[in-house]
Structures are given as C-alpha cells and as structure tokens.
LUMMI-381156 format. One line per 3 residues: number of its first residue (from 0); for each residue z, y, x of C-alpha. Coordinates in nm, 2 decimals, padded with zeros to 4 digits, always signed. Example, Ala and Ser with C-alpha at 12.3 -4.5 7.8 and 13.67 -1.06 7.14 Angstrom:
! LUMMI-381156
0	+00.78:-00.45:+01.23  +00.71:-00.11:+01.37
This chain:
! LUMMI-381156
0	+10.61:+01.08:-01.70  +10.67:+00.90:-01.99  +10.53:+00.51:-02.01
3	+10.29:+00.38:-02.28  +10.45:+00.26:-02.57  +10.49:-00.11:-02.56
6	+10.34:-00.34:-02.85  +10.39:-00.73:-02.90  +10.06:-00.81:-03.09
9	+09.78:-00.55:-03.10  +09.45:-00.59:-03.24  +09.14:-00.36:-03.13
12	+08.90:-00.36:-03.43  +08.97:-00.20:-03.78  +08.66:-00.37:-03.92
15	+08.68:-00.70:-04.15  +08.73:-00.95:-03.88  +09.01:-00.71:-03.74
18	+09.19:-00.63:-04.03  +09.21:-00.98:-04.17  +09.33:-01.13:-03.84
21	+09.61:-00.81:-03.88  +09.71:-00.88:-04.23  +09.73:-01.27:-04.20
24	+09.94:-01.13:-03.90  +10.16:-00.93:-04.13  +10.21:-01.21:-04.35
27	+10.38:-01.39:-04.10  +10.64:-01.16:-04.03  +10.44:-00.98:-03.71
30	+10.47:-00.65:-03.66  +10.07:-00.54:-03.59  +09.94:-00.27:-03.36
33	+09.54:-00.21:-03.46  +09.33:+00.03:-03.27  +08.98:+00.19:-03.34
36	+08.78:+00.45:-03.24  +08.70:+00.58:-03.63  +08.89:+00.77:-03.78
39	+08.98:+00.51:-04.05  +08.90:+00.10:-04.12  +08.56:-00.02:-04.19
42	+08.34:+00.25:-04.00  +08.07:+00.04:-03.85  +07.88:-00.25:-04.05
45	+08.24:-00.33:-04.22  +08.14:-00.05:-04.45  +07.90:-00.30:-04.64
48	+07.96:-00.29:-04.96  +07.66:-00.57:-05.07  +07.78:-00.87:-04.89
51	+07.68:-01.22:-05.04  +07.94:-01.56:-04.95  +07.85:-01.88:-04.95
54	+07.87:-02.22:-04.76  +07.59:-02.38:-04.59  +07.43:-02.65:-04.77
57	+07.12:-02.66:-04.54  +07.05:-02.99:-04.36  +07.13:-03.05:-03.98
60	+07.42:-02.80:-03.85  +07.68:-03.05:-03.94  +07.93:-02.82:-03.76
63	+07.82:-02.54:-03.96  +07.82:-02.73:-04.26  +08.19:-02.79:-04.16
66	+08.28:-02.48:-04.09  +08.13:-02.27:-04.38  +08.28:-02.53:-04.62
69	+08.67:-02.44:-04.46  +08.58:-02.09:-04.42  +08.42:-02.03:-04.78
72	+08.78:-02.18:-04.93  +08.97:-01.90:-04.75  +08.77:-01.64:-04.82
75	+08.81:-01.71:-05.18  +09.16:-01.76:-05.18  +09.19:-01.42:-04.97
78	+08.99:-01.19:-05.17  +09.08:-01.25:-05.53  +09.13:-00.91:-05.59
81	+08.80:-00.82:-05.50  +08.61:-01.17:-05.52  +08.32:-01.06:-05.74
84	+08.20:-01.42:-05.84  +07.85:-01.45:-06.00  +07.69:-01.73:-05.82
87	+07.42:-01.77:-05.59  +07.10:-01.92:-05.63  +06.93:-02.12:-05.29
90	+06.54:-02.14:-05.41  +06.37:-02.46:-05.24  +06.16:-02.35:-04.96
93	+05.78:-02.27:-05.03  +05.67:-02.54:-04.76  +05.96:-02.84:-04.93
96	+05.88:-03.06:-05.19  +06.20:-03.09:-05.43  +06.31:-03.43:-05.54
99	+06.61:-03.42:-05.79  +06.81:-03.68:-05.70  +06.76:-03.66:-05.35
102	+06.89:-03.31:-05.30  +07.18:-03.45:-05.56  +07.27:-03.72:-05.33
105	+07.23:-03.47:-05.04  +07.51:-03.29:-05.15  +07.73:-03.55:-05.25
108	+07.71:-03.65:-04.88  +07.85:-03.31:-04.80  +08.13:-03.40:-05.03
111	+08.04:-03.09:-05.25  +08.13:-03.11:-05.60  +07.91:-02.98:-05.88
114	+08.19:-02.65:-05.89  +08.07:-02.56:-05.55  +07.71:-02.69:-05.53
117	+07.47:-02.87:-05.73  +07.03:-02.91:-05.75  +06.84:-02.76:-06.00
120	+06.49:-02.81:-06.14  +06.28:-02.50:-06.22  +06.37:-02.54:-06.58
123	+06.70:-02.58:-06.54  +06.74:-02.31:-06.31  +06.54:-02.05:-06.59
126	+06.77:-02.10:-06.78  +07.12:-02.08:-06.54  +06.97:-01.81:-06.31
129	+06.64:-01.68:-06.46  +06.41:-01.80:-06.22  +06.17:-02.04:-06.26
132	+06.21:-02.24:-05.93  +06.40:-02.56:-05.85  +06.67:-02.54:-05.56
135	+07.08:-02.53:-05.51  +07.30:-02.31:-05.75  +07.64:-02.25:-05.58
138	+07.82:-02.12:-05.88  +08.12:-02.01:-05.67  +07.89:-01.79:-05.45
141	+08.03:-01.43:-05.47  +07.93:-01.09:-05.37  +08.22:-00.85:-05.14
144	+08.27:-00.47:-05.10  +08.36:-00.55:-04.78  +08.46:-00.13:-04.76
147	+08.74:-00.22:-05.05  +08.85:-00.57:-04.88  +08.91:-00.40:-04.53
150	+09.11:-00.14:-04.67  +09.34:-00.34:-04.89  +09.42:-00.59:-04.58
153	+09.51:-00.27:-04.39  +09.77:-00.07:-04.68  +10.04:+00.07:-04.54
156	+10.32:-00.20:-04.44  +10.65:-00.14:-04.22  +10.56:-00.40:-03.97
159	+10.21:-00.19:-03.91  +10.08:+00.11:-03.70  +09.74:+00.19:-03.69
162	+09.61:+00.42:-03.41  +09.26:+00.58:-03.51  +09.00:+00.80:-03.39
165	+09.15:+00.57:-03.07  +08.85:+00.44:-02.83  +08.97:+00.16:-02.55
168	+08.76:+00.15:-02.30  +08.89:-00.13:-02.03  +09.17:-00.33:-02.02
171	+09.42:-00.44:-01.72  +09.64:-00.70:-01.63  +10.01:-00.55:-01.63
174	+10.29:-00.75:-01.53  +10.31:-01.06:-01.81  +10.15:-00.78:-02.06
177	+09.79:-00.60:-02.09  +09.70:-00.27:-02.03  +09.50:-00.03:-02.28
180	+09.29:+00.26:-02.09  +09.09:+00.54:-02.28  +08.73:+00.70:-02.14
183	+08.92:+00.93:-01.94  +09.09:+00.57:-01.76  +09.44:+00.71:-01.90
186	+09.67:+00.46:-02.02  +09.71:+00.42:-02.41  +09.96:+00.15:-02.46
189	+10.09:-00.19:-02.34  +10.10:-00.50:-02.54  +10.17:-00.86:-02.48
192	+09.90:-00.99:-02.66  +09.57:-00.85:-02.74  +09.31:-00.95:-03.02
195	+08.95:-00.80:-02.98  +08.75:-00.78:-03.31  +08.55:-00.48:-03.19
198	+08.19:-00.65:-03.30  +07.98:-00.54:-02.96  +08.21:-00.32:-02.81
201	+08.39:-00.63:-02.71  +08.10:-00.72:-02.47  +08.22:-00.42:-02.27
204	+08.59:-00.51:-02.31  +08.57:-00.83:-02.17  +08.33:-00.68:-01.88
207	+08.62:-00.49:-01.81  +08.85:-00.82:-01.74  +08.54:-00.94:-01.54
210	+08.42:-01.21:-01.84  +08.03:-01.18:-01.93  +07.96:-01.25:-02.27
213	+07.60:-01.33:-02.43  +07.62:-01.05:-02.73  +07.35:-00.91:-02.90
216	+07.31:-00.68:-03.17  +07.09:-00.73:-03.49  +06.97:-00.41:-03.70
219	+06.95:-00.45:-04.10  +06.85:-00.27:-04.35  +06.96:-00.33:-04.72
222	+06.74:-00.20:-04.96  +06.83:-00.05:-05.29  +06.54:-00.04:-05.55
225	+06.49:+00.12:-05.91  +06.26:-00.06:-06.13  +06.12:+00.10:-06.44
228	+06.17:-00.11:-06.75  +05.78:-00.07:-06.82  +05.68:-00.30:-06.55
231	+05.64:-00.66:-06.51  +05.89:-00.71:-06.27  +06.10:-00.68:-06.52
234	+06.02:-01.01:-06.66  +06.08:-01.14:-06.29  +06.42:-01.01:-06.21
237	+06.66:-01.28:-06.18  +07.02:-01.32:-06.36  +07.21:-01.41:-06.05
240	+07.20:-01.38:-05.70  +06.93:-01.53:-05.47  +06.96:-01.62:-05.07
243	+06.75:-01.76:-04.86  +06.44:-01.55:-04.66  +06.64:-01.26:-04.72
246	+06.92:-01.20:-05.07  +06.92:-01.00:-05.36  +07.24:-00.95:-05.59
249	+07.20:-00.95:-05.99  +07.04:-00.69:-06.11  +07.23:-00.38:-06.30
252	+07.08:-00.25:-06.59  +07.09:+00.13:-06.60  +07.18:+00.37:-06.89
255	+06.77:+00.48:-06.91  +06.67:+00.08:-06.95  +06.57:+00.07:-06.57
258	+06.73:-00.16:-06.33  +06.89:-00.13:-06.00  +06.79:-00.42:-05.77
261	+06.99:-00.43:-05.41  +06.76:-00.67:-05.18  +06.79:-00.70:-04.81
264	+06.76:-00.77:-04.52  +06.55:-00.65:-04.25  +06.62:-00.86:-03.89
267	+06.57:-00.64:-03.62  +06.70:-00.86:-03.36  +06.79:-00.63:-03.03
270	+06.81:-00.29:-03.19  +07.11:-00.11:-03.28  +06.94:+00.17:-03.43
273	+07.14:+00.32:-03.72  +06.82:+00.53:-03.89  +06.68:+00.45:-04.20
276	+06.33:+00.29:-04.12  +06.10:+00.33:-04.43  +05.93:+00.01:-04.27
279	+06.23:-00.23:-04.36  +06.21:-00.12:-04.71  +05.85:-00.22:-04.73
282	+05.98:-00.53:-04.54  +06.23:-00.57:-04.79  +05.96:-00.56:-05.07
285	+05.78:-00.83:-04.95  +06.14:-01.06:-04.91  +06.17:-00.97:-05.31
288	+05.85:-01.09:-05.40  +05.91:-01.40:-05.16  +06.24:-01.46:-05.35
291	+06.09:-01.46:-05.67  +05.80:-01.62:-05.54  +05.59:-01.32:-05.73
294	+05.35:-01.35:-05.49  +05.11:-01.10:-05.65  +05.38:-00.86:-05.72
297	+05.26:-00.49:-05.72  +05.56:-00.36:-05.48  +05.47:-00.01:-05.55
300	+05.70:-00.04:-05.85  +06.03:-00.12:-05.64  +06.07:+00.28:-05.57
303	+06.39:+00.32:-05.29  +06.70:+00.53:-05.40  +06.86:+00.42:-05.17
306	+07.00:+00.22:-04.83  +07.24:+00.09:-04.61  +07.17:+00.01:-04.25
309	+07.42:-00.21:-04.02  +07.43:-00.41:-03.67  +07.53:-00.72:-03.68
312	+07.67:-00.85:-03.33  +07.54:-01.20:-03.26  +07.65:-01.49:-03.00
315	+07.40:-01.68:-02.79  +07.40:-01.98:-03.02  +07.44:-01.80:-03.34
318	+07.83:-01.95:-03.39  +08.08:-01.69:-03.42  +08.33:-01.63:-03.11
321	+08.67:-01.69:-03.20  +09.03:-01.80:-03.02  +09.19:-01.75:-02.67
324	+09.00:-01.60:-02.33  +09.18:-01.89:-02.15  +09.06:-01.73:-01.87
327	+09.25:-01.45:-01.94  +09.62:-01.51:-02.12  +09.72:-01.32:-02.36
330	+09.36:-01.22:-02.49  +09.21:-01.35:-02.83  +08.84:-01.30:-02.93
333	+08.69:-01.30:-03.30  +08.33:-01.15:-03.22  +07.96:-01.24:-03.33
336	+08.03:-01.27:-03.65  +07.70:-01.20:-03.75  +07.56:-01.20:-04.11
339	+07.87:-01.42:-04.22  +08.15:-01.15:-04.18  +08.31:-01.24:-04.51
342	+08.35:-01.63:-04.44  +08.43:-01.60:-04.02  +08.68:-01.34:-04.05
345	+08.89:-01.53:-04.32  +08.84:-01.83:-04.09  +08.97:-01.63:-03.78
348	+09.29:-01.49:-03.96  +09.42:-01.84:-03.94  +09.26:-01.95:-03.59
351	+09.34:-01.66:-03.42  +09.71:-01.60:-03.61  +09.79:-01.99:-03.51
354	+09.69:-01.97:-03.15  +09.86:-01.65:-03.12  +10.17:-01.76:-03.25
357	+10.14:-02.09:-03.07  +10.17:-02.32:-03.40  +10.16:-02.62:-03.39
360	+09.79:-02.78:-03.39  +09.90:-03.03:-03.74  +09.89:-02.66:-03.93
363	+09.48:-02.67:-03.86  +09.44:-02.99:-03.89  +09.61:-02.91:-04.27
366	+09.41:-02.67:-04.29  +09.12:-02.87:-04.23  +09.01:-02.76:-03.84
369	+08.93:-03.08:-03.58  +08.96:-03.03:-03.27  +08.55:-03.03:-03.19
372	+08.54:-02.71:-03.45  +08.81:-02.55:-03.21  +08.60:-02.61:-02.95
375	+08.26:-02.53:-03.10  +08.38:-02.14:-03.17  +08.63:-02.10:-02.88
378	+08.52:-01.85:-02.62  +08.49:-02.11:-02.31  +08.23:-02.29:-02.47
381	+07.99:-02.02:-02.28  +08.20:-02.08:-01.96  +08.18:-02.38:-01.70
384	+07.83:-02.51:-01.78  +07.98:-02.54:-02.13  +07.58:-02.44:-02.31
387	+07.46:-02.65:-02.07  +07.67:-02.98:-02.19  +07.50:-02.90:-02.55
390	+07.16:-02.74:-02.56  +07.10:-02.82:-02.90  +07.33:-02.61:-03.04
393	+07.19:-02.26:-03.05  +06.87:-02.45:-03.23  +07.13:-02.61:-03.46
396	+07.38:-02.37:-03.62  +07.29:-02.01:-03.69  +07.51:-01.74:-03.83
399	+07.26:-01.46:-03.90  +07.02:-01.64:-04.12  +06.75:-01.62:-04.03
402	+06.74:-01.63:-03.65  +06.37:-01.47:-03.69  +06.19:-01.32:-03.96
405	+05.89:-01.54:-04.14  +05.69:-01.24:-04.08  +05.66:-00.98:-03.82
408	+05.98:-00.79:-03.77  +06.02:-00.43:-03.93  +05.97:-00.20:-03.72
C-alpha cells in the first residue's frame, strides 16, 4: 500500500483567508500544499465580489481600532492590482449630535491623518460624497472583487499544489506530523504543519483534535438594485461609498441613463441558508433609505436584478481567530473572519506566516503587532477561563458590523 504523500506546510481553505496565508507563504520561499473541497478557489463567501475595506474609526474597541489600522495598511499594499479605491463615507449616527472639531480631534487621537480619515460637515460632505450628512470620509476606503484577489494569490507557482474538489474531514496526530482523512476516514496526506482557513468547517476540524470552538455562521444578502433615471432617488444617490447600518458602493450609471446601486447587507445571524430571501431585499431597501437618511423614500423604485448571498463565520467575541492551536503543535487557525475578510486575511498572512516559520517576534513588532494584539486574536484566548479573565470584550470589538440589526432581522 502506498503511504500518503508527505507535505511540509499545507493549508486547508482556498478562500481569501487561505489563499493569502498560501501566497505570503510562497513569497517566502515555502513550498504550499492547499486543500478544498470545490473544485476551484473562492467557492463559498470568498466569491464576493462587492466587499468594502476600511479601518475602524468608531469609539471604544481600542484593540480593534489597533488592529483595523495594521490590517487596512496590508491590505492595501497587497491588493494593488485589484485595490479599487473610491473612498468611503461613515454618516454620523441618527441618534449623535456631530461637533466638528471634536470628531477632528477624535481622530487625531487615533493618530489618523487627514489621507486616511477626516470629519465632514453636511456641506462639506455634498460636495465630496454627495450626501448631505455630516460624518467621517476615509478617502483610502476601497471596494475588492474578492473572486479576482483569491485567484491571483493562488496562480500557478512551482513551489505550489493545490488539491481540489478535496473535502478533509478529521485530522490525526501522526508521529511529529498530522494526518489528513477524507469522509470515507481514508488517509489523504501527511504534513508537518497544518493551517485551517476553512471559515465553519473548521469548527468541525478542530472537533476532530478534540478542541471546541464558539463558531457561528451569519447569512447576508447583498442586494443589487436598478433605479430608473425618472425618479427621485436619483437626486439621492450618493457619489461614493457609504458604511455604517448596512453599505452601498458608488453608483454605476448605465447605458439607458438608469443606475445600478449594490446595497447590502441583511444579518441573519445563525442561518446558513444559501437561498435568495426576497425579504432581505426589502430589508435592504430600508438600509438604503437609512443610508441616505431618505426617510420617505418610495422603495418601490429600487427594482432587484440581482443578488449575492454569503455566510459569514463569526467567533464568540466578534475578533477574528488567528495563530497557533497551542494545544495542538503544528496546527494554525485563521477563522471568524467575519464581515472583515479583506482586512483579517491580509493581517493573518503575516501572523500566521511568522509563527509558522518561527520568526522572530521584532518582525511583528516592525510590523506593528504588540504582544496583547497577539493575544487578543490567538486561539487560546477561548481556552483556560481565558473569556472569563475579559468579559468585556465580545461587547467591545465586533467584526461583523453590526452584531444585530436596528430592526427586526430578515427573514
């Protein structure tokens, strides 16, 4: 009988998260196993091709703060090729009084400059964004085919193999090495160290090695309208981006003087269900009017053509999961990544890639991790009593924003 084939690194996950941690991988003279079940990269919710990226500039989180800020720079520096920059436009909450110079100063405490962040009146922001509400343009916000990103990080190189239409279903200790096993418990190959950027399936992976993790998925539904060039909406449409209860991209104006508007997203928190619900494009319609704060907005005219529906697979306390199983050597997690996909998985290339390779810890800190970030996204934080030791954190730091809808959830 002839033994598995053996692999040094391999990485199960051909989404965003695992192709990135692959590439940065490849870049640093690896050679790179990746598994998946699909047939080919980007299957699952890594077939997005609307994501928005940002940092956080809200108050409290300071770890998120911290860790969108890093994450955001190497994102941007990874994705050049398909970085579409057009900035993103934060609209002051309907229930916050906006004060100039205090949102100003706010952000100079985050040690934001004006390139990254900066506070708009409603005049101001008419004119920059075309919307007549004060709040925070982030000029280097960007929108990501994240389809087109996960496919060039996974080209064909000589240092990579990629096994597909490949489903793991357990792993198992082997010597100093792990041990891949398919449905039918046959072995698929050996490797000496193993990355998991399966998204949910990695709650059952790491079931399999006898560790419990608290994964959850999260349904949404992006909603892509037409509006007629006849209707007042028109008026309303902004020039830019817009994020905050739920995101819109810029408008594209179509060859028949209509525009194409892509707003989303329901939050179905606990469902996985991959349908199209006509009820989160209703949802959606009121998050547009909400945006625009269009209140008596006649949603009738945002007529669907079309959709794209994903689960997101969120932690416990809303931070991504990301680094050594230390429970388990030789395993690496980058999981619950949430609605932050683009930013996390550019983040856990360089986590994951320096742990794996056993750098030393002066290359984060260059790169701008502290120790208590390390900490904050590792894996044993949920281990040892470790929520327990910081209760405020799930209420603090969210990575699927937001944690529950301001209305009742689509159903």
């Amino acid at each position: 009988m002839t033994s598995p084939q053996h692999h040094d690194i391999v990485v199960i996950g051909a989404g965003i998260a695992g192709a990135t941690i692959a590439h940065e991988l490849l870049e640093r003279g690896q050679t790179v196993c990746i598994v998946d079940s699909a047939p080919q990269p980007a299957s699952a919710c890594s077939s997005h091709a609307y994501a928005i990226a940002h940092p956080h500039v809200g108050r409290g989180a300071p770890r998120l703060l911290r860790l969108t800020r890093i994450a955001f720079l190497m994102a941007e520096a990874r994705w050049g090729k398909v970085w579409n920059q057009h900035g993103i436009f934060q609209p002051t909450k309907k229930d916050k009084v906006f004060k100039l110079k205090e949102v100003s100063d706010y952000l100079k405490t985050l040690e934001l400059g004006e390139d990254v962040a900066q506070a708009l009146d409603a005049n101001q922001a008419a004119q920059i964004c075309g919307i007549q509400q004060s709040g925070i343009w982030l000029p280097r916000g960007a929108s990501l085919n994240i389809s087109s990103a996960t496919s060039e990080a996974l080209k064909p190189h000589p240092k990579l193999t990629c096994c597909w239409s490949t489903p793991v279903s357990r792993l198992e200790k082997l010597g100093a090495s792990w041990q891949l096993f398919d449905h039918q418990d046959a072995p698929i190959m050996t490797a000496g160290k193993v990355i998991i950027a399966a998204a949910l399936e990695t709650k059952s992976l790491a079931a399999s090695m006898g560790v419990r993790l608290p994964l959850r998925p999260v349904r949404g539904q992006l909603s892509i309208f037409s509006v007629a060039a006849n209707t007042v909406w028109i008026e309303k449409l902004p020039k830019t981006a817009l994020s905050g209860d739920g995101y819109c991209l810029p408008t594209q104006r179509m060859p028949d003087g209509s525009y194409r508007w892509i707003v989303g997203s329901s939050f179905d928190e606990g469902e996985a269900d991959l349908q199209d619900w006509a009820s989160s494009d209703d949802f959606n319609r009121e998050q547009a009017k909400g945006l625009l704060n269009y209140v008596e907005g006649d949603t009738s005219h945002l007529q669907k053509v079309g959709s794209f529906v994903g689960v997101r697979c969120v932690a416990g306390d809303r931070l991504p999961i990301i680094g050594a199983l230390t429970q388990r050597p030789g395993i690496f997690l980058a999981t619950a990544l949430g609605s932050r996909g683009v930013l996390w998985s550019a983040l856990a290339a360089k986590l994951i890639t320096a742990q794996v390779l056993e750098d030393d810890f002066a290359l984060l800190t260059r790169l701008g991790f502290a120790a208590d970030l390390v900490a904050a996204l590792a894996p044993a934080r949920f281990f040892a009593g470790a929520l327990a030791a910081a209760p405020a954190l799930g209420a603090l730091a969210s990575n699927s924003k937001p944690i529950l809808p301001s209305v009742p959830r689509a159903k």
